[in-house]
Legacy VTK file of the C-alpha trace (Angstrom):
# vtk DataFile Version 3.0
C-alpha trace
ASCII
DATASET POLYDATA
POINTS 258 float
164.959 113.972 32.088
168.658 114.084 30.419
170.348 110.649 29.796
172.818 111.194 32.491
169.956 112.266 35.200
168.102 109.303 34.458
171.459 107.274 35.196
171.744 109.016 38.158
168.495 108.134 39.008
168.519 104.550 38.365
172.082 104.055 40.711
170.648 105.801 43.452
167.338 103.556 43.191
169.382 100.698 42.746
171.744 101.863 46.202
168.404 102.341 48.066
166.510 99.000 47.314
170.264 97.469 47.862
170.063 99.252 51.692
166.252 98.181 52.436
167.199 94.289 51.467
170.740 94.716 53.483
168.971 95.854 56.575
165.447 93.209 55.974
168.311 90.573 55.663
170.068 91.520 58.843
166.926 91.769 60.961
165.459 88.153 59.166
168.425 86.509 59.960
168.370 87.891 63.542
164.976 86.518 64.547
165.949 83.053 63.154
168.116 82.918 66.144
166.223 84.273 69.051
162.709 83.335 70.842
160.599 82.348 70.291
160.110 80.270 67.645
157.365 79.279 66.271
157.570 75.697 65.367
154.139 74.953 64.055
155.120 77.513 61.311
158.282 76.185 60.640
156.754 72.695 60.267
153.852 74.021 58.097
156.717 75.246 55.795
158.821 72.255 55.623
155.861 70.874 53.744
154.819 73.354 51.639
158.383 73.616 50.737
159.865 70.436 50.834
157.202 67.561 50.363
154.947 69.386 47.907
157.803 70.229 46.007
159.084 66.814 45.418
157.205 66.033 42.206
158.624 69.180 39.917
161.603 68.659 41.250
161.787 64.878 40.680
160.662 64.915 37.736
162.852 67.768 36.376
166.280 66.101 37.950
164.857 62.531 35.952
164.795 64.216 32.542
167.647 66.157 32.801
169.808 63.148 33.797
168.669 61.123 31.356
168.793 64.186 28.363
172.414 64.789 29.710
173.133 60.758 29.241
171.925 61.023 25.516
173.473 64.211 24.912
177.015 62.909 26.540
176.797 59.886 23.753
175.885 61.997 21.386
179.162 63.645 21.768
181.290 61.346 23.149
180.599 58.739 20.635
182.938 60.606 18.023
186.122 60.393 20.088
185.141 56.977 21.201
184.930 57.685 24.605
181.685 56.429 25.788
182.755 55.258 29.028
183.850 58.253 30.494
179.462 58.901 30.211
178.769 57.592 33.538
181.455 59.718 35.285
179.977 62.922 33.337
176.280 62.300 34.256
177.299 61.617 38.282
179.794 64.822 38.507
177.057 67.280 36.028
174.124 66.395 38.448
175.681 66.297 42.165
178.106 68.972 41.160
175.791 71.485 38.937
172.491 70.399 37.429
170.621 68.924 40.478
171.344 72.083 42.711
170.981 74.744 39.604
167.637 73.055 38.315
166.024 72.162 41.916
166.757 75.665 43.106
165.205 77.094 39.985
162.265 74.684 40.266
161.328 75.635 43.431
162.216 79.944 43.315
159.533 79.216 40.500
156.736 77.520 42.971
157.995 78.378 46.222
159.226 81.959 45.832
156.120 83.138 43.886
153.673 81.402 46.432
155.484 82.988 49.307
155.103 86.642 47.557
151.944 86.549 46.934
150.979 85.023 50.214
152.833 88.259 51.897
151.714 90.687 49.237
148.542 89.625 49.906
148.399 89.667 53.554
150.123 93.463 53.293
147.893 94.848 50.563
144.551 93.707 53.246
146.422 94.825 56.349
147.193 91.551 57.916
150.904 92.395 58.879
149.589 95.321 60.725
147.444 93.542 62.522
149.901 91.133 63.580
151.807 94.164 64.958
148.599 95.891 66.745
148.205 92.104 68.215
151.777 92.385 69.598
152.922 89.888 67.127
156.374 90.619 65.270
155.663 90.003 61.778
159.344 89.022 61.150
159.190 86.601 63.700
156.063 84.724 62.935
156.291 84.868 58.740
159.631 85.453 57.612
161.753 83.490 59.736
159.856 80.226 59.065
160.292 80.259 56.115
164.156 81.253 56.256
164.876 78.476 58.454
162.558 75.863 56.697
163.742 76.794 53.123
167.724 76.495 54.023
167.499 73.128 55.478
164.885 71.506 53.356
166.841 72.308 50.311
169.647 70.225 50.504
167.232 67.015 51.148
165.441 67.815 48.272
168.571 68.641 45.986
170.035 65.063 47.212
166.567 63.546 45.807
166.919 65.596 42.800
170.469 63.813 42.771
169.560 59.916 42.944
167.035 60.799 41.082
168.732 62.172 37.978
171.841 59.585 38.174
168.998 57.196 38.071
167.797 58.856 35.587
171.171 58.918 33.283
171.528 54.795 34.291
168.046 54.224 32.669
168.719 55.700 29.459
172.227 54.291 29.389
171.447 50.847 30.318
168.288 50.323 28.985
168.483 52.341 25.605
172.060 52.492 24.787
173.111 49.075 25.890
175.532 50.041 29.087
176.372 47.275 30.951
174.643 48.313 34.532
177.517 46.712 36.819
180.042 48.613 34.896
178.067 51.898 34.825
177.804 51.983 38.782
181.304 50.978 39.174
182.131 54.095 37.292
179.327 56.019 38.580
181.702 55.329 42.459
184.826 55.428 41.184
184.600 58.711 40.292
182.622 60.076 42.252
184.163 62.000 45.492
182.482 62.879 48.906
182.845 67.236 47.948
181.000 66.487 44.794
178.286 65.670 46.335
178.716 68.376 49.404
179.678 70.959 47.685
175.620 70.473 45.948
174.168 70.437 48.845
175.873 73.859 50.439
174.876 75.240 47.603
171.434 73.492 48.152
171.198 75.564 51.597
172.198 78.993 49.679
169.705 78.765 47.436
166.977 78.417 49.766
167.747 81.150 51.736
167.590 83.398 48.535
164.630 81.969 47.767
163.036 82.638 51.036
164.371 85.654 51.105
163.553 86.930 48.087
159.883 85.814 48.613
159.785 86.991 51.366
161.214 90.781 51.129
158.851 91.325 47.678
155.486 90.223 49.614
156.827 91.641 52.935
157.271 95.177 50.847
154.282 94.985 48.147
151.697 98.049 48.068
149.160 98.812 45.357
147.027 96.588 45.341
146.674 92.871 43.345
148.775 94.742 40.567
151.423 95.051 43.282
150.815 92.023 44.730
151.584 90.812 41.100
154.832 92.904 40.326
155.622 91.472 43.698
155.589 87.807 42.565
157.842 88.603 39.558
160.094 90.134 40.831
160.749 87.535 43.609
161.052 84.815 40.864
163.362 87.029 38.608
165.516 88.240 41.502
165.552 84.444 42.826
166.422 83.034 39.678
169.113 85.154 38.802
170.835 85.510 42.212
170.799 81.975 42.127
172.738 81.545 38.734
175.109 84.567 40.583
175.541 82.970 44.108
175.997 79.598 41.636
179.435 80.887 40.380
181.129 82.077 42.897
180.308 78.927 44.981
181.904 77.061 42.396
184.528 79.103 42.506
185.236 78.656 45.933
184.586 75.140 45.913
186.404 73.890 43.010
188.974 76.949 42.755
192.184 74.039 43.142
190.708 71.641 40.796
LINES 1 259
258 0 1 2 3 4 5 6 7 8 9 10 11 12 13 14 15 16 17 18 19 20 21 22 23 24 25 26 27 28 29 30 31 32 33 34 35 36 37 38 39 40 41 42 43 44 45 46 47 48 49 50 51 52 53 54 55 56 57 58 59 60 61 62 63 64 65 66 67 68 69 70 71 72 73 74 75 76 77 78 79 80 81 82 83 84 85 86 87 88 89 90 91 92 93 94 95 96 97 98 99 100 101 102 103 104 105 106 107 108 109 110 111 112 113 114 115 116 117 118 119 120 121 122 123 124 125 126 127 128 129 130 131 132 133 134 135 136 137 138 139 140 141 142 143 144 145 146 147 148 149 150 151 152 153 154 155 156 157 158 159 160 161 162 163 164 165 166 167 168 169 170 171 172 173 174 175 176 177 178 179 180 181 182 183 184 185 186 187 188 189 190 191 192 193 194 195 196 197 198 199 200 201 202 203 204 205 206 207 208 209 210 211 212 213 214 215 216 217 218 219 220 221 222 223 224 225 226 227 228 229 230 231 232 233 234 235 236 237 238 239 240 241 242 243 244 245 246 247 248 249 250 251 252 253 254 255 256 257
């Protein structure tokens, strides 16, 4: 194959897998609206999404806000401007890291457990046999976990947000001798009600392209475990990086003014 058919090639791939996850997302998004629902599924996947997910995500929001409190002193320190630290920590985690690093956290757990859950249940014919029992597949396994991923997001990104605040406070009081009255008081000055919005909107993206993702690999997988496998990775990998994409231009639109 010449250079230029193989380009070919790959953009007309690329347009095709484009059109199958345009049209999956149209028709997932349509059964998240319309009966029934089942709500013993979407309840089952608030807590494999939202309360087993707690601990990475806790304790990746704790170390990051208290490596971005050392960091900020680090740097700070040299243009004597250590009390602008507080205000840094509160905006880079509501604003940025708790959102970015929660949503990466849990594409990593959550969006490879819900391929291979679907890959696996496609590969030994348990989607079709949803559809010979009458049962549409989209309704009973995608849009749970659509509707359960957007809106436990945001609560977790808000834990991952107290959390890592808390976490820049510990380091800063206890290690580089903040006073802890004057560190809050900066911590609220500064902080504004979109900063904190703003995290969790993008909270809600993020786990609907995690879902998603998740869910249109497994729903699609063939081949076998090795499919069931490229399956997985690819639901991480497009997760991750739509998420660093769909990261940008929210910030764009958010803070475009400012």
């Amino acid at each position: 194959m010449n250079p230029l058919a193989l380009i070919g090639h790959t953009f007309l791939e690329f347009l095709a897998a484009t059109g199958r996850l345009g049209h999956f997302t149209s028709r997932s998004i349509s059964h998240c609206f319309r009966r029934p629902f089942y709500w013993s599924q979407i309840g089952r996947q608030f807590v494999d999404i939202g309360y087993f997910s707690l601990p990475v995500v806790g304790l990746t929001a704790l170390f990051t806000g208290m490596v971005l409190a050392l960091q900020s002193y680090s740097g700070f320190s040299r243009f004597d401007a250590e009390s602008a630290i507080p205000t840094v920590v509160v905006l880079s985690i509501t604003r940025e890291l708790g959102p970015v690093m929660a949503g990466l956290m849990v594409a990593g757990r959550i969006g490879a457990a819900i391929a291979a859950e679907l890959g696996t249940m496609r590969v030994t014919e348990q989607i079709d046999a949803l559809t010979t029992l009458s049962t549409n597949p989209q309704k009973y396994l995608i849009a749970p976990r659509l509707i359960a991923s957007t809106l436990v997001m945001p609560l977790l990104v808000l834990i991952a947000d107290i959390i890592g605040v808390f976490g820049g406070f510990l380091v800063c009081v206890y290690r580089l001798k903040f006073n802890a009255a004057n560190y809050i008081s900066q911590s609220w000055q500064y902080l504004e009600f979109r900063d904190v919005t703003s995290g969790l909107w993008k909270a809600a993206v993020f786990g609907f392209i995690i879902a998603l993702m998740g869910c249109f690999n497994g729903f699609n997988s063939k081949g076998g475990a090795q499919g069931v496998g490229a399956a997985t990775t690819n639901a991480v990998v497009t997760a991750s990086i739509l998420i660093l994409v769909s990261n940008y231009l929210l910030t764009g639109i958010f803070f475009s003014g400012k």
